[in-house]
C-alpha positions as CSV (number, residue, x, y, z in Angstrom):
1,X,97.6,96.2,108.3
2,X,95.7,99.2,108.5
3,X,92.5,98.5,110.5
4,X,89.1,101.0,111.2
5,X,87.6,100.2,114.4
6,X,84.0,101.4,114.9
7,X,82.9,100.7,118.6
8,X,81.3,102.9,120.9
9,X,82.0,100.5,124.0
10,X,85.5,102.1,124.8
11,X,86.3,98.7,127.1
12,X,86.0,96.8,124.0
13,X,87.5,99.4,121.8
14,X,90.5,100.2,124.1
15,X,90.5,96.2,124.7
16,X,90.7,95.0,120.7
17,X,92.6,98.6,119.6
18,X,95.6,97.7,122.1
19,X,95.6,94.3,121.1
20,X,95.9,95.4,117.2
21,X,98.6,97.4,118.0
22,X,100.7,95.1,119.8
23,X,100.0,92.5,116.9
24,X,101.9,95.2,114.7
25,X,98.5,97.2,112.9
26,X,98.0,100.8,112.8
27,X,94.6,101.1,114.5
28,X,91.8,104.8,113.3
29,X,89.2,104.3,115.6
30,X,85.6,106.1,115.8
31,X,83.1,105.5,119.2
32,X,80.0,106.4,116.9
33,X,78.1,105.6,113.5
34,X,78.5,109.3,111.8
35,X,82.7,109.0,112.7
36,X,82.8,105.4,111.6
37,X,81.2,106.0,108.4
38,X,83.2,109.4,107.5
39,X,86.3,107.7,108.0
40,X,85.4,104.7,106.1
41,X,84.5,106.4,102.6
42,X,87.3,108.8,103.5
43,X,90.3,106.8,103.5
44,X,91.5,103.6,102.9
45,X,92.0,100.8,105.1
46,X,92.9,97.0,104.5
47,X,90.3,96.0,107.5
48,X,87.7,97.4,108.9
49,X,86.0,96.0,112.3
50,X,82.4,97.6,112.4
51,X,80.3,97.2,115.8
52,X,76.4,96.1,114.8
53,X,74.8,98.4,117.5
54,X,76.3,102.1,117.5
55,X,75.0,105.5,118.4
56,X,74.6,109.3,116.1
57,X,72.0,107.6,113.7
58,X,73.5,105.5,112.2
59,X,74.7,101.3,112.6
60,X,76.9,99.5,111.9
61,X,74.4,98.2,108.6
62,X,73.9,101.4,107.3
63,X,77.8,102.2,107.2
64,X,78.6,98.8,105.5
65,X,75.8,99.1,103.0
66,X,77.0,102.7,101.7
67,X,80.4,101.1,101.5
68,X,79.2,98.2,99.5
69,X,77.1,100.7,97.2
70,X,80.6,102.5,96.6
71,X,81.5,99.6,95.4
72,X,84.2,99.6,98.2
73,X,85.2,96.0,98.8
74,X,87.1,96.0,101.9
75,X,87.0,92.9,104.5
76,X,84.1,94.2,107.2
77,X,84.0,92.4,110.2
78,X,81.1,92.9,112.5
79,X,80.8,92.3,116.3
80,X,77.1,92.4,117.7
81,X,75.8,91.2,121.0
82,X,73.1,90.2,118.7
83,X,73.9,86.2,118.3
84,X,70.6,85.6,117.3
85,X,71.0,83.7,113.5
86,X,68.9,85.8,111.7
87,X,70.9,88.9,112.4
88,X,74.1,87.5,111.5
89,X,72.6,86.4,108.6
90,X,71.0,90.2,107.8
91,X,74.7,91.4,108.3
92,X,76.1,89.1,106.0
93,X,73.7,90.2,103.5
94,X,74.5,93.4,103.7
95,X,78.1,92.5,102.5
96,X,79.8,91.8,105.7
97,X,82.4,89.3,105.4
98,X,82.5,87.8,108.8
99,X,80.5,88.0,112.3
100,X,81.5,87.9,116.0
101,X,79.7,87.8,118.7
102,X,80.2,89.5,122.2
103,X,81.9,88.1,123.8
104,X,84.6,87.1,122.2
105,X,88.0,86.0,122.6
106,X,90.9,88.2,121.3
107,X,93.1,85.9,119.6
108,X,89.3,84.4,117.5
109,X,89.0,88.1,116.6
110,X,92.6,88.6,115.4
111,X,92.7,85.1,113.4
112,X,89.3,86.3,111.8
113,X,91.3,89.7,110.9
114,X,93.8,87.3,109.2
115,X,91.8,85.1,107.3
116,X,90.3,88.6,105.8
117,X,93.0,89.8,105.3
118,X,94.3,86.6,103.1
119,X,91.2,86.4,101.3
120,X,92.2,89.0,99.6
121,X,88.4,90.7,98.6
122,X,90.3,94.1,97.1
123,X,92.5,94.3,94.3
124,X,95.5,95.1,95.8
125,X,95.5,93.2,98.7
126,X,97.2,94.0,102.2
127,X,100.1,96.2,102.0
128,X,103.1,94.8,103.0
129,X,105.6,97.5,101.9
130,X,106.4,101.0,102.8
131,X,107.7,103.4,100.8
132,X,109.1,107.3,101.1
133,X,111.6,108.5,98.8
134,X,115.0,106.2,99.9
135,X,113.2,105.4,102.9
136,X,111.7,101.6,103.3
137,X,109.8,100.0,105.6
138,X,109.0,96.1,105.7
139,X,105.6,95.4,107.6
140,X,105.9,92.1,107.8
141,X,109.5,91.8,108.9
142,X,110.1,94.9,110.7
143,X,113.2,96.0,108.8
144,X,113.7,99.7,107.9
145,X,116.1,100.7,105.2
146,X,117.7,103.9,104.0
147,X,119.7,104.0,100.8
148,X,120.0,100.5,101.4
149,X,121.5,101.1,104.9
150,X,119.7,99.3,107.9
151,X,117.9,101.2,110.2
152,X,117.6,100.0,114.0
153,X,114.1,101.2,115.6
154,X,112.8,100.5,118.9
155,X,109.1,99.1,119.0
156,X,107.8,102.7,119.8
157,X,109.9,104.4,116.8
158,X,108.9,102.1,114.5
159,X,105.4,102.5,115.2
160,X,105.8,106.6,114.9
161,X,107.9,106.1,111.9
162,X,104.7,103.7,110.5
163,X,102.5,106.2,111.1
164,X,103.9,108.6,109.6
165,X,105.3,106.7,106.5
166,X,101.2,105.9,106.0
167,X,100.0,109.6,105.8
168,X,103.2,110.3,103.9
169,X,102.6,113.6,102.6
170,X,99.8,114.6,105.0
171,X,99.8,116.5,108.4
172,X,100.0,114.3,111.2
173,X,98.8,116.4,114.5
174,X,100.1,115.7,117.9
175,X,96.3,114.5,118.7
176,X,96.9,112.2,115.8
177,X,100.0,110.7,117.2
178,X,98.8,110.6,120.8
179,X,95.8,108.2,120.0
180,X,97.2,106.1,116.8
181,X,101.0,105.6,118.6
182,X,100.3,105.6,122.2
183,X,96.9,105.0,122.6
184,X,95.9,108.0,124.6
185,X,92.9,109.9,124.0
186,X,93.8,112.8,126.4
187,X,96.7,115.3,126.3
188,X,99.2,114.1,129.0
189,X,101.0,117.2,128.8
190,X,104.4,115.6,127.9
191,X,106.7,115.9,125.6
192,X,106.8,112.5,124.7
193,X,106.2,112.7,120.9
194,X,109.6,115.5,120.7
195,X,111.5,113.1,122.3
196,X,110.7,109.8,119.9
197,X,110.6,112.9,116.7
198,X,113.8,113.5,118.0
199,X,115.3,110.0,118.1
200,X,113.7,109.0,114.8
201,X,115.0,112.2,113.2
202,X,118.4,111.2,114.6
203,X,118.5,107.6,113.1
204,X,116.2,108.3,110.1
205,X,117.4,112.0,108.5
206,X,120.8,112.8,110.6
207,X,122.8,109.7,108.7
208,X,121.8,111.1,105.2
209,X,122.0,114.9,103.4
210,X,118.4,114.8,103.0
211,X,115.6,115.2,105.7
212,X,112.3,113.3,105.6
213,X,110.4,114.3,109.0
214,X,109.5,117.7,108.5
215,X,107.7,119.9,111.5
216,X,105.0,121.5,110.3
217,X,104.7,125.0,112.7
218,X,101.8,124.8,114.7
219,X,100.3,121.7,113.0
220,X,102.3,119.2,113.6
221,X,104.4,116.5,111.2
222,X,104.9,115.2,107.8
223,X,106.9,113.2,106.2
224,X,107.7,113.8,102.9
225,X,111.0,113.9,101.1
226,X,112.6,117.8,100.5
């Protein structure tokens, strides 16, 4: 799944974001209410986890009440540290589909994120399937075919590869890479993401007469097909 997460504690967020990842999810995250909310109305996700308490003006409420008056019905879960029942009640109200309070457990939070996710609020439901020209991607068995032909990925690949394949047509910057494949939020002034481009590019395009990973000069990555 695709999953926002809108915290501003970064031991939580770094906590429950590396967790996600490991489950298999593609993890945006914001650390405050005017990021959360931007990306929420912005672009789509199949789950978003929305803190109650966040800083910039606006909460976690507000965001999931311009959601709901968008008419935007995807699962919200909210953590507060507020237990107290009438604001898990006012949260539920405002169209939140679950509550957690702090502190949790990780495995609660991820079973909640599944149950969501099975409930199945939006019309579509989770996406299970990824698509690019010849290229496909199974999310929920890890395979990755071309033209039919199997495609062997290391965890890290596939992850890069997932990313990618889910801003399919977009610009993906290094930035963008760094913190929604590895998790870093600083530059460590490697060249990891050329050497796993490279590799994917080897097993992904290199096979077949026509490329998908394209390098965008001075921006960054997209994959599209020719």
């Amino acid at each position: 799944m695709r999953i926002l997460l809108v915290e501003d504690d970064p031991t939580v967020r770094g906590f429950v974001a590396k967790g996600l990842r490991e489950a298999g999810h593609v993890v945006e995250q914001a650390d405050n209410g005017k990021d959360g909310l931007f990306l929420a109305v912005s672009e789509t996700f199949d789950t978003i986890i929305l803190d109650r308490m966040l800083p910039g003006g606006i909460d976690g409420l507000r965001i999931l009440e311009t959601l709901r008056g968008q008419n935007n019905a995807t699962p919200v879960l909210l953590l507060s540290a507020l237990a107290q029942v009438d604001e898990r009640v006012a949260g539920l109200k405002a169209g939140g589909d679950d509550y957690l309070t702090k502190p949790f457990a990780f495995a609660e939070l991820l079973a909640r994120i599944e149950a969501l996710s099975r409930r199945g609020r939006g019309e579509a439901g989770p996406q299970t399937k990824l698509v690019v020209a010849d290229l496909e991607m199974d999310l929920l068995s890890r395979a990755v075919k071309r033209a039919g032909q199997k495609i062997d990925l290391q965890p890290r690949e596939f992850r890069l590869l997932e990313y990618l394949m889910r801003h399919a047509g977009q610009v993906v910057t290094r930035t963008m890479l760094l913190e929604g494949v590895w998790d870093y939020h600083f530059d460590p002034q490697t060249n990891v993401i050329d050497v796993h481009v490279s590799r994917l590019r080897h097993k992904i395009d290199k096979p077949f007469p026509t490329a998908l990973i394209h390098t965008i000069r001075n921006a960054g990555y997209m994959v599209r097909p020719e």
